[in-house]
C-alpha positions as CSV (number, residue, x, y, z in Angstrom):
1,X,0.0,0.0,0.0
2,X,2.5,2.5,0.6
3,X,5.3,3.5,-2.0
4,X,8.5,4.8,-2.4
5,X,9.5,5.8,-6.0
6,X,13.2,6.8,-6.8
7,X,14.3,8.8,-9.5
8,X,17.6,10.7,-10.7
9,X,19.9,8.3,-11.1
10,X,22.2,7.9,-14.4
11,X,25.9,7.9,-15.6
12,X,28.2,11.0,-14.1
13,X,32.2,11.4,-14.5
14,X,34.0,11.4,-11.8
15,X,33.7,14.5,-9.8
16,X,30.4,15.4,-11.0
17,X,27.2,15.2,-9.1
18,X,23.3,13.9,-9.5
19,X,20.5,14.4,-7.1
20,X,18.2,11.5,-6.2
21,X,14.6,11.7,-5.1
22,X,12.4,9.4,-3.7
23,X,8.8,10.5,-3.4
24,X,6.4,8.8,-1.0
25,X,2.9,7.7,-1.1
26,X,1.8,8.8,2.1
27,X,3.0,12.7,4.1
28,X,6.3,12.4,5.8
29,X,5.2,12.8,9.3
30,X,4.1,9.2,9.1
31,X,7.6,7.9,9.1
32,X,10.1,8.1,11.8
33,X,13.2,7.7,9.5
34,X,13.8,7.7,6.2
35,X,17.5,7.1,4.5
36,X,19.2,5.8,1.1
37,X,20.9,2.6,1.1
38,X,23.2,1.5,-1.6
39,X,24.2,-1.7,-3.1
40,X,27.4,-2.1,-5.4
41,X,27.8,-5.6,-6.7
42,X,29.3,-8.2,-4.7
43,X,29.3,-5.9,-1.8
44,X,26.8,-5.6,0.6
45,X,24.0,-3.3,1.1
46,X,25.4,-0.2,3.0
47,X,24.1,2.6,4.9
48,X,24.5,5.4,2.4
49,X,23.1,8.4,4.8
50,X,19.7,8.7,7.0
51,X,17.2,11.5,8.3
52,X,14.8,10.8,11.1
53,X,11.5,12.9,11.4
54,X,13.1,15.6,13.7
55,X,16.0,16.9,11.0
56,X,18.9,14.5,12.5
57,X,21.2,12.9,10.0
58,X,24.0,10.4,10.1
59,X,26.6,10.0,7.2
60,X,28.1,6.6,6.1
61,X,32.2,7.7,6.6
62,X,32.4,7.5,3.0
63,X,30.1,9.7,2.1
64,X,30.2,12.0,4.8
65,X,30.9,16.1,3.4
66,X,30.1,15.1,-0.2
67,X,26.5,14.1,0.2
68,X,23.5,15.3,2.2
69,X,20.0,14.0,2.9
70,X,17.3,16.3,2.8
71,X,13.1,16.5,3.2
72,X,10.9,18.2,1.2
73,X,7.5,17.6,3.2
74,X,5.6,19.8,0.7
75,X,6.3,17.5,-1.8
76,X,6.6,14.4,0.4
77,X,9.8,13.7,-0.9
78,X,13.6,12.5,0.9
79,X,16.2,14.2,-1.1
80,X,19.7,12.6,-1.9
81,X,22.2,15.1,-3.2
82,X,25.9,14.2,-4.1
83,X,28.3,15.6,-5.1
84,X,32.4,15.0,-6.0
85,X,30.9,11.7,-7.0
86,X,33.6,8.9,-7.3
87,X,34.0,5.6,-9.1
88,X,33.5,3.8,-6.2
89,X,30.1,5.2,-5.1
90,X,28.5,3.4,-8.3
91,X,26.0,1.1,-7.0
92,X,22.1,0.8,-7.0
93,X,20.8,3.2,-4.0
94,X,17.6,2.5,-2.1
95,X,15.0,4.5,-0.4
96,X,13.9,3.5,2.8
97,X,11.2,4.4,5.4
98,X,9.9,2.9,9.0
99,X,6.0,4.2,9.6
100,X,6.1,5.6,12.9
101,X,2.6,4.4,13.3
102,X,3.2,0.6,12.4
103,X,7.3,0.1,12.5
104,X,6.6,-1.5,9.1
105,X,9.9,-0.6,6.8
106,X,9.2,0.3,3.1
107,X,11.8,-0.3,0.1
108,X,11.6,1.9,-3.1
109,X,12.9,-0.2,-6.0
110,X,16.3,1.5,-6.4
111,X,18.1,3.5,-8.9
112,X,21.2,2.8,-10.4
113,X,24.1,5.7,-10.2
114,X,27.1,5.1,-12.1
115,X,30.3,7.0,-11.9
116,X,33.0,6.6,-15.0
117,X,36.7,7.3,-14.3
């Protein structure tokens, strides 16, 4: 019943930046947290970066000073921007939400970023 749809990915050089989106069905005071996970293959899924419903956000080390996690509650919508993209952050990246009424977690179906050298 509920959805998460992601969108922005795509092919970037190295050192370039995209900005992912993932819109949600329902407003976004109905979840508790919300964050983007990524998946590169043969590695496993990874904590990319999170934002719970009060504006605190953590930062996979990685990532940390090149990316930040925003909410747009007008548009019910978890931003994802990145920037000084590098090779090694090409993977598929996931959106992901607890309701804070039900602890049920929702998965969007992920959106491939690739980064060329």
């Amino acid at each position: 019943q509920v959805q998460l749809v992601e969108s922005g990915g795509g092919l970037v050089q190295a050192g370039g930046s995209l900005r992912l989106s993932c819109a949600a069905s329902l407003r976004l005071f109905r979840f508790n947290y919300m964050a983007w996970y990524r998946q590169a293959p043969g590695k496993q899924r990874e904590l990319v970066a999170s934002i719970t419903n009060i504006g605190i956000t953590n930062y996979a080390a990685s990532v940390k000073g090149r990316f930040t996690i925003s909410r747009d509650n007008v548009k019910n919508m978890v931003l994802l921007q990145m920037n000084s993209l590098k090779p090694e952050d090409t993977a598929v990246y996931l959106c992901h939400a607890e309701d804070i009424l039900t602890h049920v977690d929702y998965w969007g179906q992920g959106t491939q970023v690739t980064v060329s050298s």
